[in-house]
C-alpha positions as CSV (number, residue, x, y, z in Angstrom):
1,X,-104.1,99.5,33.2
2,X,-102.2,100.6,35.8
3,X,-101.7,104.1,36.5
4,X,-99.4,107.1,38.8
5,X,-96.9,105.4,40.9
6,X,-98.3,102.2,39.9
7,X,-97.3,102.2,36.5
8,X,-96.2,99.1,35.0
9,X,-93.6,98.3,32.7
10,X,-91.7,95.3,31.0
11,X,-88.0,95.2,29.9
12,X,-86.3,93.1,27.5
13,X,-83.1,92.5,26.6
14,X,-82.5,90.1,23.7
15,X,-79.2,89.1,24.1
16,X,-77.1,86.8,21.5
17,X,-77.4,84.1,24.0
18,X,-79.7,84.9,26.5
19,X,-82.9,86.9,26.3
20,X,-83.7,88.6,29.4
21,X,-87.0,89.7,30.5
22,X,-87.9,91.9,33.9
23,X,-92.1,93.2,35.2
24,X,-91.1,96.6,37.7
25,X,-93.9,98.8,38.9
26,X,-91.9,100.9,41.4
27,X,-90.3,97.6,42.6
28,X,-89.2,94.6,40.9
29,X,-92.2,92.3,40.4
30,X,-91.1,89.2,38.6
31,X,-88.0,88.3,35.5
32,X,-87.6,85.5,33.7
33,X,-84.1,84.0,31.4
34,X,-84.2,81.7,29.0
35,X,-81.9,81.1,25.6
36,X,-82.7,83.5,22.8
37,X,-84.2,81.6,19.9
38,X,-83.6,81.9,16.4
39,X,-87.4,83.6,16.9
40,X,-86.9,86.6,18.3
41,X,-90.1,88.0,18.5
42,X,-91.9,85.0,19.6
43,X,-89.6,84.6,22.0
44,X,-89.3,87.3,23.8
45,X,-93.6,87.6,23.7
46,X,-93.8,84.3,25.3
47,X,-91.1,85.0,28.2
48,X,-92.9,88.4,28.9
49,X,-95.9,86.4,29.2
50,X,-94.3,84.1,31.4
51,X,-92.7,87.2,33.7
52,X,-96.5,88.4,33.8
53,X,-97.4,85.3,35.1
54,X,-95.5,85.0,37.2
55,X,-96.2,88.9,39.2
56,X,-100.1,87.1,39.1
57,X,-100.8,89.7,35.8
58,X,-101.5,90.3,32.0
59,X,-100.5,92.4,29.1
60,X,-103.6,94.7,29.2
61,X,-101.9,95.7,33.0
62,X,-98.8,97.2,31.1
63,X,-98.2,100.5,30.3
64,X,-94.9,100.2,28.1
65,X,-92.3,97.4,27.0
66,X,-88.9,98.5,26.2
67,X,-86.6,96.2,24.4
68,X,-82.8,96.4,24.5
69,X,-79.6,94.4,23.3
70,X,-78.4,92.8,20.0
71,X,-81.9,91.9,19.0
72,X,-83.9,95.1,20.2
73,X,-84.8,96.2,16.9
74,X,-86.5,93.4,16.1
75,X,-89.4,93.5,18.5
76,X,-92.2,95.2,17.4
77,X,-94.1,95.6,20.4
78,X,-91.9,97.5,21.8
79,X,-92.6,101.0,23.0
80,X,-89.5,102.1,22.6
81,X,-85.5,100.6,21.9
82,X,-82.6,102.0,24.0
83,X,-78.8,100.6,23.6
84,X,-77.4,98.4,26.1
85,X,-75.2,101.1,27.2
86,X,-77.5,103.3,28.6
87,X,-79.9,100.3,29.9
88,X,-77.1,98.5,31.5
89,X,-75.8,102.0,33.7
90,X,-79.4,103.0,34.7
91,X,-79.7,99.3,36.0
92,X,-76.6,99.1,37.4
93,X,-77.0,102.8,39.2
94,X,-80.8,101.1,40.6
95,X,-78.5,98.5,42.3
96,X,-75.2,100.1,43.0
97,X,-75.4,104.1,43.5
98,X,-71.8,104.5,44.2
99,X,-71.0,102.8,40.9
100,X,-68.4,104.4,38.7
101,X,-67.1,101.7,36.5
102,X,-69.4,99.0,34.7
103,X,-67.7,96.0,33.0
104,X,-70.1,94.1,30.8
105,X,-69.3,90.8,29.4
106,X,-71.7,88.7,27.3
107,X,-71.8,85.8,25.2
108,X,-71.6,87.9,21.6
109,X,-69.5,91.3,23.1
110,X,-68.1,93.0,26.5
111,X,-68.4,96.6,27.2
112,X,-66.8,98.8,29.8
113,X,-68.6,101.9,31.2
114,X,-67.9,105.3,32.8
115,X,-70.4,106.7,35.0
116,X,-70.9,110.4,36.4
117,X,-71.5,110.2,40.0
118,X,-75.3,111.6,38.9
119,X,-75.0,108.0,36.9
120,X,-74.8,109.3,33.5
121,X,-72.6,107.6,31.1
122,X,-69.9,110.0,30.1
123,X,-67.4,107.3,28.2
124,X,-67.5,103.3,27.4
125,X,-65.8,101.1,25.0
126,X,-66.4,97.9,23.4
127,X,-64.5,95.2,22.2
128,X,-64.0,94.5,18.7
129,X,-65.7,92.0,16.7
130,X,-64.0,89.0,17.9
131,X,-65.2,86.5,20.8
132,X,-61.7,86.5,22.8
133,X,-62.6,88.9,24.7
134,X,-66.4,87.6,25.7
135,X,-68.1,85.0,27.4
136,X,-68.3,83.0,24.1
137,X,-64.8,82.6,24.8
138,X,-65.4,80.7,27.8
139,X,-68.3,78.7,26.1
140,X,-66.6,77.5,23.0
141,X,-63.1,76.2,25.8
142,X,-66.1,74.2,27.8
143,X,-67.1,72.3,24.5
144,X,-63.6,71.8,23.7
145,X,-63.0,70.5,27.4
146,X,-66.0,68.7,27.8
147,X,-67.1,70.8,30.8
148,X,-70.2,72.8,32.0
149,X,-69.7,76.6,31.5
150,X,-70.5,77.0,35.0
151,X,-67.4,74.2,36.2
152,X,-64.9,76.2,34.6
153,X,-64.8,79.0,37.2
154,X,-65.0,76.6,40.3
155,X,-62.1,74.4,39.0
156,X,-60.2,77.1,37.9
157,X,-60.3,78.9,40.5
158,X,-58.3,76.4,42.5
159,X,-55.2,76.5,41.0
160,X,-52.1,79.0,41.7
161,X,-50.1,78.3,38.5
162,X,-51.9,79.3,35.2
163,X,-51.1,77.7,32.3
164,X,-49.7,80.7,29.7
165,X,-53.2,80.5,27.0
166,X,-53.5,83.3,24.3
167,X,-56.0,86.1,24.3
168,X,-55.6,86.9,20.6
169,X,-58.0,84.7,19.0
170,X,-60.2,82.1,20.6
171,X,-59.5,79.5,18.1
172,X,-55.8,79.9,18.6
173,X,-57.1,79.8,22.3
174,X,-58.3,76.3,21.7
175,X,-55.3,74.9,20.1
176,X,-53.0,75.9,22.8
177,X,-55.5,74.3,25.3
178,X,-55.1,70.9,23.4
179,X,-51.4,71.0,23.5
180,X,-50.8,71.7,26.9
181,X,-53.5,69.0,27.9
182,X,-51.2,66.6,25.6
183,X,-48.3,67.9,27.8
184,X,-50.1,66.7,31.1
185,X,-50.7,70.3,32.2
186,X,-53.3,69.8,35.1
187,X,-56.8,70.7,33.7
188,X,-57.6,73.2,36.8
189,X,-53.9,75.0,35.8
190,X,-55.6,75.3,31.8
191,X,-58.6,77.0,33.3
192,X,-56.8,78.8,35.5
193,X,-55.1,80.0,32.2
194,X,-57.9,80.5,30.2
195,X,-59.5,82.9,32.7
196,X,-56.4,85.1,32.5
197,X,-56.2,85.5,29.2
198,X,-60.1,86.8,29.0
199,X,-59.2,88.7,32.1
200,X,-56.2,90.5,30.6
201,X,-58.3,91.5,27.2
202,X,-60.9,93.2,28.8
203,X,-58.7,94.7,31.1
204,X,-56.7,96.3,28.3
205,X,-60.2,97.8,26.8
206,X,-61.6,98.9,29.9
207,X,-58.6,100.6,31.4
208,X,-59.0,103.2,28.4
209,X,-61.9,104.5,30.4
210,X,-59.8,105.0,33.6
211,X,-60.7,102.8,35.9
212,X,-62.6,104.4,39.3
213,X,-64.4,102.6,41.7
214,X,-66.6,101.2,42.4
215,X,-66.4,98.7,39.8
216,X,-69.1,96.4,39.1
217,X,-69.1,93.1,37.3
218,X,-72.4,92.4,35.0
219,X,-73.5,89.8,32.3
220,X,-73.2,86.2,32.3
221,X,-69.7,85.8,33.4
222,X,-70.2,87.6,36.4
223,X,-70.8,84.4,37.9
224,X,-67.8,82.9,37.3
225,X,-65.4,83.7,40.8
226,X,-62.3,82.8,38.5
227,X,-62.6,85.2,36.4
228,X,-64.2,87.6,38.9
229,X,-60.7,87.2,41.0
230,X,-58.2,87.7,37.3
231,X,-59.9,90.8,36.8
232,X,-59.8,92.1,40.4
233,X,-55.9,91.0,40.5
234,X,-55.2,92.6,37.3
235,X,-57.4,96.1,38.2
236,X,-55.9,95.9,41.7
237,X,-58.9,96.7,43.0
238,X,-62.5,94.7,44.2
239,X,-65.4,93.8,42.1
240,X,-68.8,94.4,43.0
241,X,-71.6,91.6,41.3
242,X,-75.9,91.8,41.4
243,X,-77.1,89.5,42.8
244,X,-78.3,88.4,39.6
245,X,-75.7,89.9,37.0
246,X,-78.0,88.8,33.8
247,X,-80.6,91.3,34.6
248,X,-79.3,94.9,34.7
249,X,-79.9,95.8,31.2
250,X,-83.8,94.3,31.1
251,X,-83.8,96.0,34.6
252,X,-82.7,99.5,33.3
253,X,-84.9,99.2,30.1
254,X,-87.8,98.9,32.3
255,X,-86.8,101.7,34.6
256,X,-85.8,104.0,31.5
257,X,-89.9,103.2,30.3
258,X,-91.3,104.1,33.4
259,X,-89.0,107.2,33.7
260,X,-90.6,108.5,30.1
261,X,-94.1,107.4,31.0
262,X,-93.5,110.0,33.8
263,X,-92.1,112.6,32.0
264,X,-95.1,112.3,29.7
265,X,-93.0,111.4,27.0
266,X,-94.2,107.8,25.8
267,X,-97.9,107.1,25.9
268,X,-99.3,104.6,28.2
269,X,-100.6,101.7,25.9
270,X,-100.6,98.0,26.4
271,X,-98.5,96.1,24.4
272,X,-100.1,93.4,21.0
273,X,-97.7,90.6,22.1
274,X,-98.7,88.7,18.9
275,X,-97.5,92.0,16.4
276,X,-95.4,92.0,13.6
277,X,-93.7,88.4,13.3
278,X,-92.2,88.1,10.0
279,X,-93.6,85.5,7.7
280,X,-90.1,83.6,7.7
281,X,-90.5,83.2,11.7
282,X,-94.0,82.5,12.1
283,X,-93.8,79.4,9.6
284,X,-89.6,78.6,9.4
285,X,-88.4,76.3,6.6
286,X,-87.1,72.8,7.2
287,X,-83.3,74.7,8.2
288,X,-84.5,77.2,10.2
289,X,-86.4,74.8,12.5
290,X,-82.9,73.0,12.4
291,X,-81.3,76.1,13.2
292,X,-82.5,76.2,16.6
293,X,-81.9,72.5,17.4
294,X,-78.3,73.6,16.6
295,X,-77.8,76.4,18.2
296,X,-79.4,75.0,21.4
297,X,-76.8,71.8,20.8
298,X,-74.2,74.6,20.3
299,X,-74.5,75.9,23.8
300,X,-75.5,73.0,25.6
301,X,-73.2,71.6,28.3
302,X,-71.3,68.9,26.2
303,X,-68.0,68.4,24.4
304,X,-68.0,69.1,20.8
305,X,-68.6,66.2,18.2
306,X,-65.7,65.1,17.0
307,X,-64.4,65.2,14.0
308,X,-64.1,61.7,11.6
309,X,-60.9,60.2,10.4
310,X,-60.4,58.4,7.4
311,X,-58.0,56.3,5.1
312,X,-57.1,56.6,1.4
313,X,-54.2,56.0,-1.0
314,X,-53.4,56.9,-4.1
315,X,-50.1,56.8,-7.0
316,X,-47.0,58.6,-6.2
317,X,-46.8,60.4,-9.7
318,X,-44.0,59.9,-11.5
319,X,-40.7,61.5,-11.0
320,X,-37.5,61.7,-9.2
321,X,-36.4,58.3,-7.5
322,X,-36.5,58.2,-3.9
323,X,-33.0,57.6,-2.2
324,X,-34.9,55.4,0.1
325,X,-37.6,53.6,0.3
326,X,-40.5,52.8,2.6
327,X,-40.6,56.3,3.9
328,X,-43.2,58.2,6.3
329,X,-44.7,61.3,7.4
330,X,-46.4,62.6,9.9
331,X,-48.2,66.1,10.2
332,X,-49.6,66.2,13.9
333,X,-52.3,69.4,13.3
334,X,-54.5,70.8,15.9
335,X,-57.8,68.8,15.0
336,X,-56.4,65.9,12.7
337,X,-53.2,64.3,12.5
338,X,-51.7,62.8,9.1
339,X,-50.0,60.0,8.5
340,X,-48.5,58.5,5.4
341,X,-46.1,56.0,4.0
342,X,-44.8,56.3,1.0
343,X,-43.7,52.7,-0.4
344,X,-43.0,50.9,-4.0
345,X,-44.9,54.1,-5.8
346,X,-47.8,54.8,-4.0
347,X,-49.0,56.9,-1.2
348,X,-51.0,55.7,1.7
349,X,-52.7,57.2,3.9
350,X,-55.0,57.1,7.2
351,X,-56.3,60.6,9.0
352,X,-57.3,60.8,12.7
353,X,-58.6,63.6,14.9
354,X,-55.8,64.8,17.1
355,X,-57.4,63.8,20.5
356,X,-55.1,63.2,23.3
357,X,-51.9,63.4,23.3
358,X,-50.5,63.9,20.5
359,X,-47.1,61.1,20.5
360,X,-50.6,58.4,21.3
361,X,-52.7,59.5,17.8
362,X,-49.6,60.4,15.5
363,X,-48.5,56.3,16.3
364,X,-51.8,55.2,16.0
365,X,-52.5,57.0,12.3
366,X,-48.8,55.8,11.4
367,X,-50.2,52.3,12.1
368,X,-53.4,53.1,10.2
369,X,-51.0,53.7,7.0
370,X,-48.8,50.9,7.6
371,X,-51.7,48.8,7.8
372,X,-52.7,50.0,4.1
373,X,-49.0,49.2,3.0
374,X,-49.0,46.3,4.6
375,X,-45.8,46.9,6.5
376,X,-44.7,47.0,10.4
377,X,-43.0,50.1,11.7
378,X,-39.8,48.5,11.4
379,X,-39.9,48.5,7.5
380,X,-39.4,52.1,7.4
381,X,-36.4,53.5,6.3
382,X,-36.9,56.9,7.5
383,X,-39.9,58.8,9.3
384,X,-40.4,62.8,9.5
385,X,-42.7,65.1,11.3
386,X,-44.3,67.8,11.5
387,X,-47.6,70.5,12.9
388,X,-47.7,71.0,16.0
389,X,-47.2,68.0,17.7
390,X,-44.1,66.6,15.7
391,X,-41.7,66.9,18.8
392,X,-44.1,64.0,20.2
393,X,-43.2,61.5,17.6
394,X,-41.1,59.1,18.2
395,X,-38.3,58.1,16.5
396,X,-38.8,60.3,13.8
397,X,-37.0,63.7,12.4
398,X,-38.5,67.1,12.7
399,X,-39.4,69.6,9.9
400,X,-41.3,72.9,9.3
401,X,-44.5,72.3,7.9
402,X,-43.9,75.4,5.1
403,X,-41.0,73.2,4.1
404,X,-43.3,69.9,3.8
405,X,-46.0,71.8,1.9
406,X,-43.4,72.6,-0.5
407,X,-42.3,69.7,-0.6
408,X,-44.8,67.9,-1.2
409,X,-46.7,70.3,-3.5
410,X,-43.6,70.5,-5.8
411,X,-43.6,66.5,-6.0
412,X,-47.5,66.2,-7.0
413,X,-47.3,69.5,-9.6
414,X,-43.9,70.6,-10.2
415,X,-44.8,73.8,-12.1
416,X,-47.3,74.9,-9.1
417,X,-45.4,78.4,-8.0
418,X,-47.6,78.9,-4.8
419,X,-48.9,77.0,-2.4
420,X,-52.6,78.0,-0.6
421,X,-53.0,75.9,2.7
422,X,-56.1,76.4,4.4
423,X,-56.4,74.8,7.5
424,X,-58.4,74.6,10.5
425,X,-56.4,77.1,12.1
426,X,-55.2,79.4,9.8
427,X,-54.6,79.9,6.1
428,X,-50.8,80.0,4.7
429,X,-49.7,81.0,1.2
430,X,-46.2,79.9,-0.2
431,X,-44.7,81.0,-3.1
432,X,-41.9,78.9,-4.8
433,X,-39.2,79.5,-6.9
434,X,-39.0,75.8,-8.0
435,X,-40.7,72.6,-7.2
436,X,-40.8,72.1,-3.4
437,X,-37.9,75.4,-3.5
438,X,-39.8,77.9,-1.1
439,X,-38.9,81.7,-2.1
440,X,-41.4,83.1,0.8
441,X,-44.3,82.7,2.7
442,X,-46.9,84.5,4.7
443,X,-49.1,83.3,7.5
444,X,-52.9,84.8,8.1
445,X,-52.8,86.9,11.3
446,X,-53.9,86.5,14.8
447,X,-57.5,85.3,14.0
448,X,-59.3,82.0,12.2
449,X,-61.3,84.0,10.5
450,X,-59.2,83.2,7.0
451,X,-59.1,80.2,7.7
452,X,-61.5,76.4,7.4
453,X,-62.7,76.3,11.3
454,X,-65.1,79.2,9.9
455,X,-66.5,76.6,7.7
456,X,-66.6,74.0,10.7
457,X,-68.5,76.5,12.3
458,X,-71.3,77.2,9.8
459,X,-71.9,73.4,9.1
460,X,-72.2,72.2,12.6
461,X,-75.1,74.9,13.1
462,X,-76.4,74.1,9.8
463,X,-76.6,70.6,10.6
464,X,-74.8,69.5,7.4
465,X,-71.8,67.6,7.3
466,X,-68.6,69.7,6.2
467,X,-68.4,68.0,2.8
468,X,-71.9,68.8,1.8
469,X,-71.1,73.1,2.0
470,X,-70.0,73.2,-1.2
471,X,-72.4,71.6,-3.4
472,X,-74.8,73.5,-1.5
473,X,-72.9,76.5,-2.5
474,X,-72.7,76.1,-5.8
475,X,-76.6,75.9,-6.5
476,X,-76.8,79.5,-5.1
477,X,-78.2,82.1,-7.4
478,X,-77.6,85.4,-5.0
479,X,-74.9,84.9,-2.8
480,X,-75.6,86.6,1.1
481,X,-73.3,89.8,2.0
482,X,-71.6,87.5,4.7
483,X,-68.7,89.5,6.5
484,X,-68.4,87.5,9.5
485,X,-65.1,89.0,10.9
486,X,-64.9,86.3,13.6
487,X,-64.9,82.5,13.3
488,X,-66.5,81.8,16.5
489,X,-69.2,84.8,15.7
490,X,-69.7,83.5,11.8
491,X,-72.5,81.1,14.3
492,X,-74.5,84.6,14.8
493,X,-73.8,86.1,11.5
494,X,-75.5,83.1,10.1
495,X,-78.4,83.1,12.3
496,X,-79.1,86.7,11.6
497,X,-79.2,86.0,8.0
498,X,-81.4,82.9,7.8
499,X,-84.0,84.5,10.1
500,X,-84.3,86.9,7.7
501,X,-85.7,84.3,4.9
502,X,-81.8,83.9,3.1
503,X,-81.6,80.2,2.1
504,X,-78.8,78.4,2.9
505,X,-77.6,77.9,-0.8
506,X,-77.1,81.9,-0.5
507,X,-75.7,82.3,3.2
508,X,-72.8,79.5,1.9
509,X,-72.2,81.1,-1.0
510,X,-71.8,83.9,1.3
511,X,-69.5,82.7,3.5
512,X,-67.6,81.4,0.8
513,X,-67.1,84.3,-1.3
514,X,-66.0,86.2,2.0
515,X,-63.3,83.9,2.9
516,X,-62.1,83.8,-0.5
517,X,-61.6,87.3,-0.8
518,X,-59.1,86.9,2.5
519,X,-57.0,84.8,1.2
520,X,-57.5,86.2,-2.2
521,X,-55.7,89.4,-0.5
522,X,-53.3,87.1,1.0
523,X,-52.2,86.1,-2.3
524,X,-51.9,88.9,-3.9
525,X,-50.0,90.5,-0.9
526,X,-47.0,88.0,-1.8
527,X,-47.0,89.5,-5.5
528,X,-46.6,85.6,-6.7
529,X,-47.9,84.9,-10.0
530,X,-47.9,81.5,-12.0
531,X,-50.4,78.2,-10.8
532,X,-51.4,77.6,-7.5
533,X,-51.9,74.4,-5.9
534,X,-54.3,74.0,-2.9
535,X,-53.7,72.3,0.6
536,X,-55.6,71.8,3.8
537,X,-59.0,70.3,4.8
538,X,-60.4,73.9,3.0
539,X,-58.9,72.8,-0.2
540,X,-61.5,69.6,0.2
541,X,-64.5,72.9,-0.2
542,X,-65.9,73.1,-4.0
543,X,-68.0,75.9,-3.4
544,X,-64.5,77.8,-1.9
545,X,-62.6,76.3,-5.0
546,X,-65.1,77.8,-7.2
547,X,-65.0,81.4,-5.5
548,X,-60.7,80.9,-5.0
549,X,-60.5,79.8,-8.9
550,X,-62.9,83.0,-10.1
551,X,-60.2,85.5,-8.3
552,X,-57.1,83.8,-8.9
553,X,-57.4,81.4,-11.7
554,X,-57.1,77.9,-12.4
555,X,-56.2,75.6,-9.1
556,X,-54.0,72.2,-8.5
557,X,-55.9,70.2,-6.1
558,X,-54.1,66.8,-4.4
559,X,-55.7,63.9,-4.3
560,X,-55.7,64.3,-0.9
561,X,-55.5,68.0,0.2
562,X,-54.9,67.3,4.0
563,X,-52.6,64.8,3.5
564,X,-50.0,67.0,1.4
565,X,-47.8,68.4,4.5
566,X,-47.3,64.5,5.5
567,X,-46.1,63.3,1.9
568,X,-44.0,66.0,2.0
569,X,-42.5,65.0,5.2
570,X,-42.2,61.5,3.7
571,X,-40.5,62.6,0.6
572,X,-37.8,64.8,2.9
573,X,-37.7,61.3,4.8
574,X,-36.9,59.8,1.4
575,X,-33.9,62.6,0.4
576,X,-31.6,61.8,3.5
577,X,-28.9,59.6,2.5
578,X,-29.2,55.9,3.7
């Protein structure tokens, strides 16, 4: 083992996404990057192994490893942990003495810094637990997009007219993406926009610090000039990047271990690289290896997989007689658009994902339905839209979607008195004071984590199919504390639980019971009381059903939950006079 001067030391920085890994013995020797993998420890042990390679040594030449970031604690060959904070200022101050500011931004958080001129931290914040502000952000819009991560920045950095994209919520985010691409907004202008919103978030935390310079950009998205030239517009002042931005915080753990070998206050000791591996890593189940083909599909440079459409009908129950008759609706949402055509009593219907532009999809799901019916578009006596996209109909009459849901509820179950909707985006909850009469509504806030893209979210990195959550759910026998306050982050809630041996029965029934009690709340926020019918692809969830129905009581289900704001637009087709 090295010795003096000489001393050799190893950090590592398990990131959510990346896990970081630097050899320094007085100067840098060797560093290696690679994904972080649902096993932590093995994964770090074999990437430190790889770094000694690499600087031509072994373990038995180390003196000290010291780990650092979201997975630090669980590597027990460390030495020693120390926070990101403090690891990513003493690597930062190693590569830029002058530095004053630090701006962090990750795939799973961003921080901002304050340094002392002596290079202490003496203030930092971090952003809350959602991924708008982070480079998950920028991840999940490349999916959406069908781009590589690292085109964004270089096409976005071309254009002078960003397209106006929320920073609230990066599902919201992805939404307004699709509808301005459906508008024919120029992809580089989108990018352009999407780079100022993260810009403008982690502005707003950072400048709590006091901004001083200089200021220095770390992290992943460090290498990303479009957002490197938001921030310096918005901060009015340059922006400083290492050379390699990924590497501070590995870099300052390993100069933090040397720095207490010297002071005497570690002990020297090679590290057992093959210590303390929990049984559930060394020998994963079936899901767990599946778990890391997902998460590696999850941030692999591709779009998304796209979600299915389908068809169904089924009988118009009986009731009022419709003024007119064959009547349509069509509820253009964010991922699926709805069509259906009401006609002699019964209700057909056909269900697309909303790719494109949005006037394309909403006539080629009208068709779909008409097809069922076995009518041409010229049958139709009246056609109503709604969502998101219902200005891109045409030839068809606009309406509220709270008004369709009501609609539409109070024709299937006339004594329902609320209405739940969980959607893809968001969850809304409608009480009524008759059948299809709203009295109120409320609308979950600026975040999806209330509402079904959570559930998208956990099934894609399962490697289930949506439809198969809930029976998984319901064979559960101790339900996971899941709290995943983000959707986009439920991803590394999940991996965190299954890692440590919780089956995926339990981690659903989890996730399940913890979006219930959201829109539980929500419920009882609107002081409603009587039976509530359920709407929305989240509706389609019986293990979500069975936690809803344990808080609130007995549930109306459609028999077709995604198709209710579209009947109801048909129906309000149906009550204009001829």
């Amino acid at each position: 083992m090295a010795a003096g001067s000489d001393l050799l030391v190893a950090g590592v920085d398990v990131g959510s996404t990346l896990t970081k890994v630097v050899v320094h013995n007085g100067d840098f020797l060797a560093s290696v990057t690679d994904r972080t993998e649902v096993d932590y420890v093995g994964a770090a042990a074999r990437l430190l192994g790889l770094a000694l390679d690499r600087a031509g040594l072994t373990p038995g030449d180390l003196a000290c490893v010291v780990a650092t970031g979201y997975g630090r604690r669980r590597i027990p060959f460390a030495s020693r942990e120390i926070t990101e904070i403090t690891c990513h200022a003493r690597g930062v101050r190693e590569l830029f003495p002058e530095a004053r500011t630090v701006i962090d931004v990750g795939g799973q958080d961003a921080k901002g810094m304050k340094l002392a001129p002596t290079g202490k931290v003496v203030d930092f914040v971090m952003n809350d637990k959602c991924a708008a502000g982070t480079g998950r952000f920028l991840e999940v819009m490349a999916a959406s997009l069908g781009l590589g991560v690292d085109e964004l920045g270089a096409r976005g950095i071309g254009s002078a007219t960003p397209a106006p994209v929320s920073s609230v919520c990066t599902v919201f985010a992805e939404q307004e993406v699709a509808q301005h691409l459906a508008s024919d907004v120029p992809v580089e202008d989108v990018l352009a926009g999407l780079h100022a919103a993260l810009a403008s978030r982690i502005v707003v935390m950072v400048r709590r610090l006091g901004i001083e310079r200089q200021v220095i950009l770390t992290g992943g998205c460090a290498r990303n000039p479009a957002l490197v030239r938001a921030l310096e517009e918005r901060l009015r002042t340059p922006i400083l990047t290492p050379l390699d931005p990924l590497l501070t915080g590995a870099l300052g753990a390993a100069l933090l271990g040397r720095e207490a070998l010297l002071r005497g206050e570690l002990p020297a000791a090679p590290p057992r690289l093959d210590a303390g591996a929990p049984a559930a890593v060394r020998a994963p189940g079936a899901h767990v290896a599946r778990l890391a083909e997902a998460r590696a599909e999850a941030f692999s440079i591709r779009a998304r997989a796209r979600p299915r459409g389908f068809e169904a009908e089924f009988p118009l129950p009986a009731g009022e007689r419709l003024l007119i008759d064959p009547v349509a609706g069509v509820d253009v949402g964010a991922l699926f658009t709805k069509a259906v055509v009401v006609a002699e009593g019964c209700v057909h219907v056909a269900v697309l994902p909303s790719d494109g532009k949005y006037g394309v999809v909403a006539e080629r799901a009208l068709a779909g339905a008409l097809g069922r019916a076995g009518l041409g578009r010229e049958a139709l006596a009246g056609v109503v839209a709604t969502g998101l996209g219902a200005s891109h109909v045409s030839h068809a009459r606009p309406h509220s979607e709270i008004s369709c849901l009501a609609r539409g509820i109070g024709r299937l179950f006339p004594d329902a008195r609320q209405v739940i909707d969980i959607g893809a985006h968001g969850t809304r909850v409608i009480r009524l004071t008759g059948p299809g009469v709203v009295g109120d509504f409320s609308v979950s806030g600026q975040c999806a984590a209330g509402s079904a893209r959570i559930l998208e979210v956990v099934a894609h990195l399962l490697g289930v199919e949506i439809g198969e959550l809930g029976g998984l759910s319901l064979r559960s026998r101790a339900p996971a504390d899941y709290s995943a306050g983000c959707a986009v982050f439920a991803e590394t809630e999940a991996i965190s639980l299954l890692t440590r041996g919780v089956s995926r029965e339990d981690l659903l029934a989890g996730l399940h019971r913890s979006l219930a009690e959201k829109i539980g709340a929500m419920v009882r926020g609107r002081g409603a009381t009587g039976l509530a019918a359920v709407a929305g692809g989240g509706a389609k969830d019986v293990g979500l059903r069975a936690w809803l129905e344990a808080s609130l009581g007995r549930l109306l289900v459609p028999p077709e939950p995604m198709a209710v704001a579209a009947l109801g637009g048909a129906l309000l087709a149906a009550d204009a006079e001829p």
